[in-house]
N, C-alpha and C positions, 0 to 999 in steps of 0.2 A: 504493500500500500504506500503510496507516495505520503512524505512527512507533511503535507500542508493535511489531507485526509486525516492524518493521526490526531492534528492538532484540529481541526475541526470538529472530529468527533467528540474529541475528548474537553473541548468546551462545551457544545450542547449538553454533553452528561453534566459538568459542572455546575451548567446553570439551571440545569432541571433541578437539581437537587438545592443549589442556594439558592432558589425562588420558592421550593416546597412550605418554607415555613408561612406562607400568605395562605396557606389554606387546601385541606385535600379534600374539600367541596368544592372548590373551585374550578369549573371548566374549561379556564383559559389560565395559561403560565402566564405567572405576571414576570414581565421583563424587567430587568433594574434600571435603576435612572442614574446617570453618568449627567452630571455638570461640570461647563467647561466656565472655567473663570481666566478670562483673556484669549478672546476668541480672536486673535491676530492670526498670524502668516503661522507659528510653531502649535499655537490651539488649535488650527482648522485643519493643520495637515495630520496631525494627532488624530482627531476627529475621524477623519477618514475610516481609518482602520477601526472605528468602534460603530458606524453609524447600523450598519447589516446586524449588529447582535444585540444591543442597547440600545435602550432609549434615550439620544443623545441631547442635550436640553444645552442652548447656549444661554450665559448670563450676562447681559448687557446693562450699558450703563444708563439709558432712558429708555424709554417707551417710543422715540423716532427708531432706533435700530430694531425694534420689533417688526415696527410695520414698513424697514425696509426688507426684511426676513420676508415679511408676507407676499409684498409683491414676487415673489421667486418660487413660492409656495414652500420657502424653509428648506431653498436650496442653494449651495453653492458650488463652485467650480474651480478644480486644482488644476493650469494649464503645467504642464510638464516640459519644460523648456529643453531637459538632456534631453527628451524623446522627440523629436520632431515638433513640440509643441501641442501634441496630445493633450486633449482638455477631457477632463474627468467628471464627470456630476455626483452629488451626495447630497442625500437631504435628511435634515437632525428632527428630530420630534417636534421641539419649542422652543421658544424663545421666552426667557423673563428677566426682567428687573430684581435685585435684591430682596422688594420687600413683598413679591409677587410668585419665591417658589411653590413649586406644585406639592410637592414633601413635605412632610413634618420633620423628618429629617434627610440628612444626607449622606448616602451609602459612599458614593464614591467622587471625589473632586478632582478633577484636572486643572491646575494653577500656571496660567503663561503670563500673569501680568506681570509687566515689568517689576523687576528686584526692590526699585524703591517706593515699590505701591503695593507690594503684598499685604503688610499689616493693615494696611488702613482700609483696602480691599477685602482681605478676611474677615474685619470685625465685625462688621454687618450679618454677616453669614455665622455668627459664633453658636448663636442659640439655636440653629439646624447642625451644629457637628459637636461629636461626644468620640470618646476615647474608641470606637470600634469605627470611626469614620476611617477611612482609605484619601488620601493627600497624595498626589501624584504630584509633586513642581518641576517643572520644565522649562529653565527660568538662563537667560546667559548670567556668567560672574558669579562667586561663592559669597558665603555668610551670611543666606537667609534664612536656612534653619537656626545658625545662633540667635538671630534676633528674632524671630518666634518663640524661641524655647526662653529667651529672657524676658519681652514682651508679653505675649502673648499665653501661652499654654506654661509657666514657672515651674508649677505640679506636675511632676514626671507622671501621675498617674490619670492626671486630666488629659494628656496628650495624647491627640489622635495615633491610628499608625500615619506615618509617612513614607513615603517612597521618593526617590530624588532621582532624575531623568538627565541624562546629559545626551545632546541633540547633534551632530552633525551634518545635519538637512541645510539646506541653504532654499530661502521660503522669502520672499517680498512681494508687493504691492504698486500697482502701478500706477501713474496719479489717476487713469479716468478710470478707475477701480475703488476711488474712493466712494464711501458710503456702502461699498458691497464686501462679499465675506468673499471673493473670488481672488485669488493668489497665484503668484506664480512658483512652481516649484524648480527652483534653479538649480539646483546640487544633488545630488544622492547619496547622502552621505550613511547613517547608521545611528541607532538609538540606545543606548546601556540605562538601566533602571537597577538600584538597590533599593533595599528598605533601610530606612535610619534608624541606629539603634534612638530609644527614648532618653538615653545619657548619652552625649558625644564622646566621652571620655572610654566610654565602653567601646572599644575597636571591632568588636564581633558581637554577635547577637545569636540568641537557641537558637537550637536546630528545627523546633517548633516555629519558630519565628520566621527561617528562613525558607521552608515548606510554604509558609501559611504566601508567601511572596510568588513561589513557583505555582500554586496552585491559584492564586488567585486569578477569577475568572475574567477581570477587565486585561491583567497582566498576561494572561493567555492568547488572549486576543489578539492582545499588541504583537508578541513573541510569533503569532503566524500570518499576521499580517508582511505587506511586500516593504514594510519601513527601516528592518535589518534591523530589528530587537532582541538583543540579549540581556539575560538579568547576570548580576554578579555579585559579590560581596560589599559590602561599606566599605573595606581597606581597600580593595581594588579599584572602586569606582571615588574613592580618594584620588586615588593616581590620574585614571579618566579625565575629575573633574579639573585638576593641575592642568592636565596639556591641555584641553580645551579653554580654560581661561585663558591657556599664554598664546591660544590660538586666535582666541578674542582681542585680549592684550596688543596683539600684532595688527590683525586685519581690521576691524572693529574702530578702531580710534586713529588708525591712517588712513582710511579710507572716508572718515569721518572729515579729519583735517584737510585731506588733499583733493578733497569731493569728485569721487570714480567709483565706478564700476572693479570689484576686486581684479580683474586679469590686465588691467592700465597699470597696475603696477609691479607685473613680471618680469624677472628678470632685468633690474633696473640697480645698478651697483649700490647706489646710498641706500637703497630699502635692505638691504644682504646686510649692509652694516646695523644699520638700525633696530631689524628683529633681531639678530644677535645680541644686541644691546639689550634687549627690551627681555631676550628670553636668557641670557645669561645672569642679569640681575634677577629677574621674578625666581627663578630656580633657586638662587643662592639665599633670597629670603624666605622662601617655601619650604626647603628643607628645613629651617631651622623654626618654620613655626608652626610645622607637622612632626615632630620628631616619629612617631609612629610608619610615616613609611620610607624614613631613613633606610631599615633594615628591607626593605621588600623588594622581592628579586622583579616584582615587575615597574618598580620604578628605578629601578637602577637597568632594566632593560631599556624603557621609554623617554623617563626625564633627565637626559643630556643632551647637554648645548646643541651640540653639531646633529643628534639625531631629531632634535625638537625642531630647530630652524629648521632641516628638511620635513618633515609634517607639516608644519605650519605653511609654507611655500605650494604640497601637494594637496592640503583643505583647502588652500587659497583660492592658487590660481588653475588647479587642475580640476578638483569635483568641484566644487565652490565659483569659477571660475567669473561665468556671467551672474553673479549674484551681488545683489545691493547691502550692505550689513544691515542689519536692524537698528545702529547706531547711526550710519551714516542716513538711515530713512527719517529717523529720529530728529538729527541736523538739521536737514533739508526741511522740513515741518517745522522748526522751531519748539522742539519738544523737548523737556526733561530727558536726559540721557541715564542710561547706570553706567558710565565711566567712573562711579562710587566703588559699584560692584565686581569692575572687571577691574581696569591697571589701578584704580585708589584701594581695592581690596589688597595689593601688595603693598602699595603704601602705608595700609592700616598696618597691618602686620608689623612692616620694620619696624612703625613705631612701639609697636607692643612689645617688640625686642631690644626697645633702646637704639634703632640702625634708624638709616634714613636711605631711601631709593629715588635716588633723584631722575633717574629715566623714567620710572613711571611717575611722579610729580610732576617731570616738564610734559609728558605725554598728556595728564590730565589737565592742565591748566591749558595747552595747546586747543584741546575740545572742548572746554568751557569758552575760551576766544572766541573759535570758531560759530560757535553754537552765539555767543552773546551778539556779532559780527551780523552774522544773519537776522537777529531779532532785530539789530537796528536799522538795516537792512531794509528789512518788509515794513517798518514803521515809517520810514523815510520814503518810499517808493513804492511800497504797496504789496512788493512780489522780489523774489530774489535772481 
C-alpha cells in the first residue's frame, strides 16, 4: 500500500475515535474545528493541508474580512509559482471575529500572527483555551513561547499543550491580492513540528507526551499532506529553529533594506560577506545562550559558519528564490516588522550574557530606517 494510503487511513481511524466522545447516538461524526489565528500567506498555506479532514474556521480581525470570505463562498487560492503557476482552490468552513466563535471551546489553534502580536492576539481567545487545548505556532524569529509562559499561561499547569512549527515554504501576496486570502506559493520548502515541553528548562518531555504529538490527528494530517512535514524532538527542532532564524537573520532584513525580490541578491560579493557576518556572530551568541545543544551531534552537524552560509544562500536564492520575505512585505506596507524577533532576538540574548552583537544591532536599526523612511515616504507623497 502506498504510505500516503497508510497515513490516510490511519487518520480517519483516529478521528472516528476522537470524535466518539460527542455521542454514540449520534448519526453523523462530528468533525473537529481547527482555528487558524493569522490567516496570512504561512496560515493559508497551512490550511491547505487540513481543509479535506477538519472543519477549518478562519479568525479574523473585523466582520469586513468575513464578508470578503463570502463573496468566494469561503474560498481561497494557493497559485504555485515552482509549478508553472498552478492555482489550487480550498475552501475552510467559517469565518469569525474573536468575540463570535462557534465553540465553547477550542480543541485545536493554528497561531501565524506575527511574533509581536501573539499575546495580545491570544488574550481575547483565553476563556475558549484550557490546559488540553493543542497550540500549533508557526511564527518567523524565536522567544515567543518565553513570553507566553511569563505573560500569559505563568502556571505550568494552566498551560495548554503546544506545539512549535518551523516553516521553510516561501508564501506572499500580491498587491491586487489585497483584501483576499489568495497567495502565492513561491518556495517549496519543508515543515518540522515539536511539542514544547510545559518547563523550557526540561530538554525532553515522556514518552506519553511525545506519542500523544505523533498521534495527534491534526499532526497526522499535516505529516501526509504534500507540505514535507516531519515531527521531531524539542532538542532537535532547537537546532531547526537556530538555522532558520539565521536564515531569516540573512534574507529577511536585507531584503527588507535593499527592497528585492530574494534571487537580486545572488551571488553578489558584499552579500557572501555580510551573511557570514550576520551568521558567524548569531552562532557564537546562540551557542552560549542554548548551552543545551552545545553537546548535540546535530548541531555540530548543521550550525557552522561555512555550512550555514551555504543553506542560507540554497533557502534563499535556490527554493526561496522568486519569493518576497514577509518582512520585506511588511516594509513595503508600512507595517510593524518582528526584526525584534529575528536578528534583535540575538541581540536580546548577548545582552543577557553581558556580550553585545553589533551586526545584528546595525542590521536592526538599518530596518527600522528603512521601515521609518517609507512611512514618511507615503505621508509626504501619498504612495512609495
Amino acid at each position: 500500500m502506498h504510505k500516503w494510503s497508510v497515513f490516510s487511513a490511519l487518520i480517519k481511524f483516529l478521528l472516528k475515535n476522537f470524535t466518539s466522545k460527542y455521542g454514540k447516538h449520534s448519526c453523523k461524526r462530528v468533525v473537529m474545528s481547527i482555528y487558524v489565528l493569522g490567516a496570512g500567506g504561512v496560515g493559508t498555506l497551512v490550511a491547505t493541508a487540513l481543509t479535506n479532514s477538519f472543519k477549518v474556521n478562519f479568525i479574523v480581525r473585523n466582520a469586513s474580512k468575513i464578508e470578503c470570505l463570502k463573496l468566494t463562498d469561503n474560498t481561497f487560492e494557493i497559485k504555485r509559482l515552482y509549478n508553472q503557476g498552478e492555482v489550487l482552490k480550498y475552501k475552510i468552513n467559517a469565518a469569525f471575529t474573536v468575540d463570535s466563535l462557534a465553540d465553547e471551546k477550542i480543541e485545536f489553534l493554528l497561531v501565524c500572527v506575527k511574533t509581536f502580536d501573539t499575546v495580545a492576539s491570544l488574550t481575547p481567545l483565553l476563556n475558549k483555551i484550557n490546559e488540553k487545548t493543542r497550540i500549533l505556532l508557526i511564527q518567523n524569529g524565536m522567544g515567543v513561547v518565553d513570553e507566553l509562559y511569563e505573560k500569559v499561561w505563568k502556571d505550568e499547569k494552566s498551560r495548554p499543550i503546544i506545539y512549535q512549527g518551523v516553516i521553510s515554504h516561501g508564501v506572499w501576496q500580491n498587491a491586487e491580492n489585497n483584501n483576499t486570502y489568495n497567495y502565492n506559493h513561491a518556495g517549496y520548502g519543508d515543515s518540522k513540528i515539536c511539542r514544547i515541553p510545559k518547563v523550557l528548562s526540561q530538554s525532553e518531555y515522556a514518552v506519553e507526551e511525545e506519542h500523544q504529538l505523533k498521534s495527534d490527528p491534526v499532526i497526522l494530517a499535516l505529516v501526509a499532506s504534500d507540505l514535507r512535514v516531519s515531527t521531531y524532538t524539542y532538542s532537535d527542532l532547537l537546532v531547526y529553529q537556530i538555522q532558520k532564524l539565521l536564515v531569516n537573520s540573512c534574507m529577511n532584513s536585507t531584503t527588507s533594506i535593499i527592497n528585492c525580490i530574494n534571487y537580486k541578491l545572488e551571488n553578489l560579493p558584499g552579500m557572501l560577506k555580510l551573511f557570514t557576518s550576520i551568521v558567524s556572530e548569531g552562532l557564537d551568541i546562540l551557542y552560549k545562550a542554548y548551552p543545551n545543544i552545545q553537546e548535540s551531534p546535530l548541531a555540530k552537524e548543521l550550525l557552522t559558519v561555512e555550512k550555514h552560509v551555504a543553506f542560507v544562500q540554497h533557502v534563499g536564492f535556490k527554493i526561496n528564490g522568486k519569493n518576497s520575505t514577509s518582512m520585506r512585505q511588511d516594509v513595503l506596507n508600512c507595517r510593524d516588522t518582528e526584526i525584534d524577533y529575528i536578528n534583535g532576538h540575538i541581540v536580546k540574548k548577548a545582552a543577557e550574557l553581558g556580550l553585545f552583537a553589533p551586526v545584528a544591532n546595525t542590521i536592526c536599526n538599518l530596518v527600522s530606517i528603512r521601515l521609518d523612511v517609507n512611512r514618511r515616504t507615503v505621508a509626504e507623497e501619498g504612495h512609495l
